[in-house]
N, C-alpha and C positions, 0 to 999 in steps of 0.2 A: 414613888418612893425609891431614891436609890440603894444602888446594890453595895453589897458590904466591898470595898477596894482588897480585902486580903481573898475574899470568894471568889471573886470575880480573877484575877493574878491567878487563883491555885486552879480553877476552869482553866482559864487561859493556856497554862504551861501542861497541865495534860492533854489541849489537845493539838500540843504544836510538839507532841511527843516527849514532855518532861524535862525539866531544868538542864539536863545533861545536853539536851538536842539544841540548845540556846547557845550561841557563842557573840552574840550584841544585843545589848540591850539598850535603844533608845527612845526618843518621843517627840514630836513637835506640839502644836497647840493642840491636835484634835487626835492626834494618831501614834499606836506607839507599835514602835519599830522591831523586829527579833529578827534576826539575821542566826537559822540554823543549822547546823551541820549537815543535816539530813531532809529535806523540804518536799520527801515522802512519806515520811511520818506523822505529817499532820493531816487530823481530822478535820477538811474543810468545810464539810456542811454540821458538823458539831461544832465548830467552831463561830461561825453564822447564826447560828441557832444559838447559842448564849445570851440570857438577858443582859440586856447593858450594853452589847457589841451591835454597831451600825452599821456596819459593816468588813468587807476582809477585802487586801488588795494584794494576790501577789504579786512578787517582784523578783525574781529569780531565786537565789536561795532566803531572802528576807521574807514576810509578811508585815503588812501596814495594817492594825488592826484600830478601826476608829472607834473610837468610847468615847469622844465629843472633850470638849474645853472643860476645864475643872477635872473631872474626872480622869482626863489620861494623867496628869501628873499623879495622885496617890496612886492608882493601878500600876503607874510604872514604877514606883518607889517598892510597891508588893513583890512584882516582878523581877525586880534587882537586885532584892533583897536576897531572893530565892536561888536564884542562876547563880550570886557571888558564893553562898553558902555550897555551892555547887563546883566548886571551883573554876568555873567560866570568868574569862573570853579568852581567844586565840588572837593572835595579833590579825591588825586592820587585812593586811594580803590574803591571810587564809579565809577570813571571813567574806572578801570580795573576790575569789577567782573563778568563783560558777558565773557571775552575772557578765553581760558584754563588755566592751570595751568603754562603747560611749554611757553606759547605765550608769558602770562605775563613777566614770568621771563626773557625771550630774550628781551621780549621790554623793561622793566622797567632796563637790561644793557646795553641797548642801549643809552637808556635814560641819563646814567649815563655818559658815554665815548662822546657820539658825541658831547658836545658843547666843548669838550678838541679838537677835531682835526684841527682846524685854529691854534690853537696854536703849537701841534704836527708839520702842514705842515712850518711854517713858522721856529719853531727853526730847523729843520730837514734841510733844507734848506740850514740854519746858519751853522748847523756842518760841509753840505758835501762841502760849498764852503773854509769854513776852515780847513777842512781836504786836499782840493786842494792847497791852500797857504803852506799848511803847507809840504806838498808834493813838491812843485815846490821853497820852498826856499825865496818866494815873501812875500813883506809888514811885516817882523818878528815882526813888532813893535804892529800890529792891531792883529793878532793869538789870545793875551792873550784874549785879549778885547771880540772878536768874542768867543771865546770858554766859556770864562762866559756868555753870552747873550743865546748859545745855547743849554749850560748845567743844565740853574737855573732851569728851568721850569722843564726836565723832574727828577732835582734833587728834589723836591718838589712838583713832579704827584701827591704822595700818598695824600697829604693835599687834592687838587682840588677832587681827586678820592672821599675822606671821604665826602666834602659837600656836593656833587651830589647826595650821595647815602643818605644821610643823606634825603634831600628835595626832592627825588624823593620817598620814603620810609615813607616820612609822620614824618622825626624828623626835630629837630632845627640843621638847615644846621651849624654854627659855630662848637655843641661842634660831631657830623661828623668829621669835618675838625681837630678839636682839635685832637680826638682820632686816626684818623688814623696818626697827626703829629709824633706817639710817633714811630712810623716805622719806619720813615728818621732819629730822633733824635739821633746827635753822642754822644749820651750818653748811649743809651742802649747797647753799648760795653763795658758797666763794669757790665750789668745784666746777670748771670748766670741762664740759662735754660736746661734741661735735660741734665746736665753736661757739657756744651760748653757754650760758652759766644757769645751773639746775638752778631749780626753784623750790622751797620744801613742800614737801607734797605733790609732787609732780610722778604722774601714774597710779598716785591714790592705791584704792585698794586691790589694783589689777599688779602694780606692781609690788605690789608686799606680799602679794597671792606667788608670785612668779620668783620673789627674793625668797621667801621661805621656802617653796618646792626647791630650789637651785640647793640652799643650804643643805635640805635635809639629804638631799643625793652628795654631795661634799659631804659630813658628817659620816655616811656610811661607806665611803669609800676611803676616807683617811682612816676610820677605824677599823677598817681592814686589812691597812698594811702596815697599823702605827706596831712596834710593842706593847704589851701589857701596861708595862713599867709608865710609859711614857704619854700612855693615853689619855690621861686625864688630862695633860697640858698640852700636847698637839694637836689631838681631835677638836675642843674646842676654838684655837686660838688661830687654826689652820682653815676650819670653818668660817666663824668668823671674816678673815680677812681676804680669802677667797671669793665666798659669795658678795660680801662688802663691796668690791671693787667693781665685781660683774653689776652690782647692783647701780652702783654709781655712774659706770660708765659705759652700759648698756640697759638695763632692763630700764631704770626710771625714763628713762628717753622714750624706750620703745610701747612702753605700758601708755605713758602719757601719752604717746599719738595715738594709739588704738581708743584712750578715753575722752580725747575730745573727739575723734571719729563716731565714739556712741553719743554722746551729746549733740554732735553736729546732725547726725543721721536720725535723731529724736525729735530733735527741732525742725529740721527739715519734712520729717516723715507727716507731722502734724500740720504746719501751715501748708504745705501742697497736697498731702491726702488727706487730713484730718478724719472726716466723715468716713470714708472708707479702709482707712485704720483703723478707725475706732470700732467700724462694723467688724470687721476682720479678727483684730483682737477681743473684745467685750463676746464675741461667740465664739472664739477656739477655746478661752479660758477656765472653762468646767472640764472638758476632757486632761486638762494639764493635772487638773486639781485631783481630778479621780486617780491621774497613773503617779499621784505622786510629784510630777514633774517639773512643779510651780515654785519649786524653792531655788531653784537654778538658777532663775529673773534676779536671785536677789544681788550679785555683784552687780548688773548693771543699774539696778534700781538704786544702790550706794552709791555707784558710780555719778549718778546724776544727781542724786543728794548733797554731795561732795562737791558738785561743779555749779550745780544752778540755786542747791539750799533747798531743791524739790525733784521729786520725779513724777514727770508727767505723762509715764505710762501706768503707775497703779490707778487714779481715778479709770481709767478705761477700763482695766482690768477688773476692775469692782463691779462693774456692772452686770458681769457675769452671775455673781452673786443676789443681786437682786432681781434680773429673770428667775433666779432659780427660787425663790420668795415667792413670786407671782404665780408660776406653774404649781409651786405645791398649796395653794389658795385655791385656785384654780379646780384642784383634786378634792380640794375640802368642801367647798360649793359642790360641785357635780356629785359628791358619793354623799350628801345630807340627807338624802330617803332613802340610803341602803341601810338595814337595821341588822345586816348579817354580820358574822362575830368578826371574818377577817376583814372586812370595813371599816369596823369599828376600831379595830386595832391600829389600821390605819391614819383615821383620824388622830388616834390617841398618838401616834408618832410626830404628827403633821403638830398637834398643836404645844409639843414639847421639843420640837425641834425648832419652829417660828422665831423665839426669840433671838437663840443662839443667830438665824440663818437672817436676822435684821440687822446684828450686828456683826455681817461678814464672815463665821463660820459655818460653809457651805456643807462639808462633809454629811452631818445626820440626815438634812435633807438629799443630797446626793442617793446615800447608800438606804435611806430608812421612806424613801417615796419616789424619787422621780426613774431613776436607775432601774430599780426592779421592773417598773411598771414599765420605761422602755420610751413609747411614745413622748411623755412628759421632760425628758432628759435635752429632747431634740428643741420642742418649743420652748423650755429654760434657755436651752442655747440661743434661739430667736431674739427671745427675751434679751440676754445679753448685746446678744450686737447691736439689736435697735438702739439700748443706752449709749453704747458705745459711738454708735454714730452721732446720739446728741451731743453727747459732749466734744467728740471730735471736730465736731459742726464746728463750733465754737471757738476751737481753736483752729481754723481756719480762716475764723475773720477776726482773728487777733488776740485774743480774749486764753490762757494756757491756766488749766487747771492743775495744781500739782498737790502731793504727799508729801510733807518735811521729814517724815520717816514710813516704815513697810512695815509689815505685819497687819494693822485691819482693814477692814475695810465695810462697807455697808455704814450704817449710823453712827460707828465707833470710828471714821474716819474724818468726822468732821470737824474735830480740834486739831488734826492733823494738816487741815487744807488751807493754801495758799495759792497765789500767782502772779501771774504778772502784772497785772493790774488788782492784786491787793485780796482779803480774804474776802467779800462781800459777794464780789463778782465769781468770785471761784465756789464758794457755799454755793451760792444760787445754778447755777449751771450743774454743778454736783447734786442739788437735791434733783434737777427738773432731770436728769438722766436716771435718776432711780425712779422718779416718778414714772418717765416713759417706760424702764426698764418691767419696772410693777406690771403695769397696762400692758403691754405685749407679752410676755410671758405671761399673765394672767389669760388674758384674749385666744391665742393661741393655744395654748392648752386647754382651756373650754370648749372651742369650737373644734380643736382637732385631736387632744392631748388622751382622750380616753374613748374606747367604742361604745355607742350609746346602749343602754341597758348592762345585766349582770356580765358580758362577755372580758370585759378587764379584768376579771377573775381568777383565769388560765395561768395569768403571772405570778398568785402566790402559791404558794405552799399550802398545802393541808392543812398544816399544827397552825393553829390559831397565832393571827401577830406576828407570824415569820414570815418574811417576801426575801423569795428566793433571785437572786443577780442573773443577768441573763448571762448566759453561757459565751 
């Protein structure tokens, strides 16, 4: 049964010290984000200990509190509700000057990309069932149609990319968007830059990332020494044609070599180390996911969306996720003749998290079995790289599995998948890496994942159904 989304919010905010203690409120797919003034006033194992909560992540003055997919959206709508009736937030600076240097800059690009990925998931979607019509010969007449619908969006990233960064950055989110427009504009195919003539789209969204941070520092320093009077028409037109130029006649230049540098170094990475890339990746990818970290990949994972039509680091990346499937199965077999109540609770976690964690949403299983329990966290990780090597396998003898857009991954990834030699070839190689991925994580966490007898115990808590995070 779930919990009521205004109960849970009104829990939430007392014990992260009350609406007033709150100065951001956000949310990804599974977690939602409070960025508080005061990040001694919250009650951390009251907080843990609320039904419905998967877990808690600090992050310097923020907390990631996971409530799982579906649910963190109404929770975060109770939440918002509350904090705005409260008269929060402070601007982006004051909310990010506890955290480090490099923390900030991950989150505040995170910031940036994640409210694009509903969008990314849904045209990505569009492409690969029109890339199937278009493959099988069917419905000629709806292709075009479909193909516009799933190409405007990421034909015009750059624009979304500049407002984001613009208003996550503290500038006026329009002329963001303005400035990075001049990247896609098919007009900068008549401007000559270090002897070659730009091409539109050239630096993608590295460089509309780079024109809107330029702009929003131009914006703030002209309106600092503009007059009153005169502000409203020099600040922006001074903006504008400032960053414009730097955009034109440096950054699109400089962003475009760093993004075929990640594309080259992608491709590269896989057909000479595939297998042990994929090992490497496919098992670092859970501890990303725990601290947060995993939303950072995402400019580059656009980045190669943008150049190849796929990225062929999330298939690897996925796999992490389905080790993480396999070990909590793993825990469900082994604890079937414990009949004690926080056992059983366990269970009750395991087989309400499963679905979500088949279709790529690792967190409940993270925070609500493998994590607490310690052992099981490591062999998930096993689990991952095994996948990660099969499919990497593969793409070292030719064969590149990609994602036409980010955000899922597990079973909900596979209207997503393509590659070089076509979607047939890339499904298949993608299920048989979740397959291995199943089996190893499963394996390993059975044979090593838990102490034999009641002694895995020690890891929860008393109060019935609550497993306490190691320290």
């Amino acid at each position: 049964m779930r919990n009521d989304p205004a109960s849970t919010a009104t829990a939430i905010l007392h014990r992260v010290g009350g609406p007033a203690n709150v100065t951001s409120v956000a949310h990804c797919m599974t977690r939602l984000r409070l960025t508080l003034a005061d990040p001694t006033a919250v009650d951390e194992e009251g907080l843990r200990a609320l039904p419905g909560v998967l877990g808690v992540v600090p992050d310097g003055p923020t907390r990631q509190i996971v409530l799982g997919p579906g649910v963190v959206d109404e929770v975060t709508k109770e939440v918002a509700a509350r904090v705005g009736a409260a008269g929060q937030p402070g601007p982006a600076e004051a909310r990010l000057k506890a955290q480090g240097p490099f923390r900030t800059a991950l989150r505040r690009v995170a910031n940036v990309f994640v409210p694009l990925i509903p969008a990314l998931i849904g045209c990505g979607i569009l492409a690969g069932l029109n890339g199937l019509l278009l493959n099988t010969g069917r419905l000629p007449a709806l292709t075009p149609a479909l193909s516009a619908i799933a190409s405007a969006f990421l034909a015009l990233i750059a624009v979304f990319v500049g407002h984001n960064t613009a208003k996550e950055f503290g500038g006026t989110p329009v002329l963001g968007g303005a400035v990075a427009a001049v990247v896609v504009y098919p007009g900068v195919a008549k401007v000559t830059a270090f002897g070659t003539h730009l091409a539109p789209g050239q630096g993608g969204v590295l460089g509309a990332l780079a024109a809107a941070l330029l702009a929003t520092r131009v914006e703030k320093w002209v309106r600092g020494r503009v007059p009153g009077a005169l502000d409203v028409l020099l600040t922006p037109t001074v903006t504008v044609l400032v960053s414009g130029l730097v955009t034109l006649y440096g950054l699109m230049y400089a962003a475009g070599a760093v993004a075929t540098a990640i594309g080259t170094a992608a491709n590269w990475l896989l057909a000479t180390t595939g297998a042990a890339a994929g090992l490497l990746l496919g098992g670092l990818f859970l501890p990303l996911v725990m601290l947060g970290l995993h939303q950072a990949l995402i400019p580059i994972h656009t980045t190669l969306i943008e150049q190849q039509g796929y990225t062929v680091l999330l298939p690897l990346l996925a796999m992490a996720g389905a080790g993480q499937v396999g070990a909590a199965l793993a825990v469900y077999v082994r604890t079937r003749h414990d009949v004690s109540v926080p056992t059983a609770s366990l269970r009750t976690t395991i087989r309400s998290a499963l679905p979500a964690g088949l279709l790529g949403v690792g967190e409940p299983l993270i925070y609500g079995v493998s994590l607490p329990l310690g052992r099981p966290f490591l062999t998930a990780c096993a689990g991952g790289a095994a996948g990660g090597a099969f499919v990497g396998f593969f793409a070292m003898l030719g064969t590149k599995v990609g994602a036409t857009a980010i955000g899922p991954s597990g079973w909900a990834l596979f209207p997503l998948l393509t590659g070089n030699r076509g979607v047939g070839p890339a499904a298949a190689i993608y299920a048989g890496g979740l397959l291995t991925a199943y089996a190893v994580g499963f394996t390993a966490t059975y044979l090593f994942g838990l102490p034999r007898g009641p002694a895995w115990r020690h890891r929860r808590d008393a109060r019935p159904g609550r497993v306490v995070p190691p320290a």
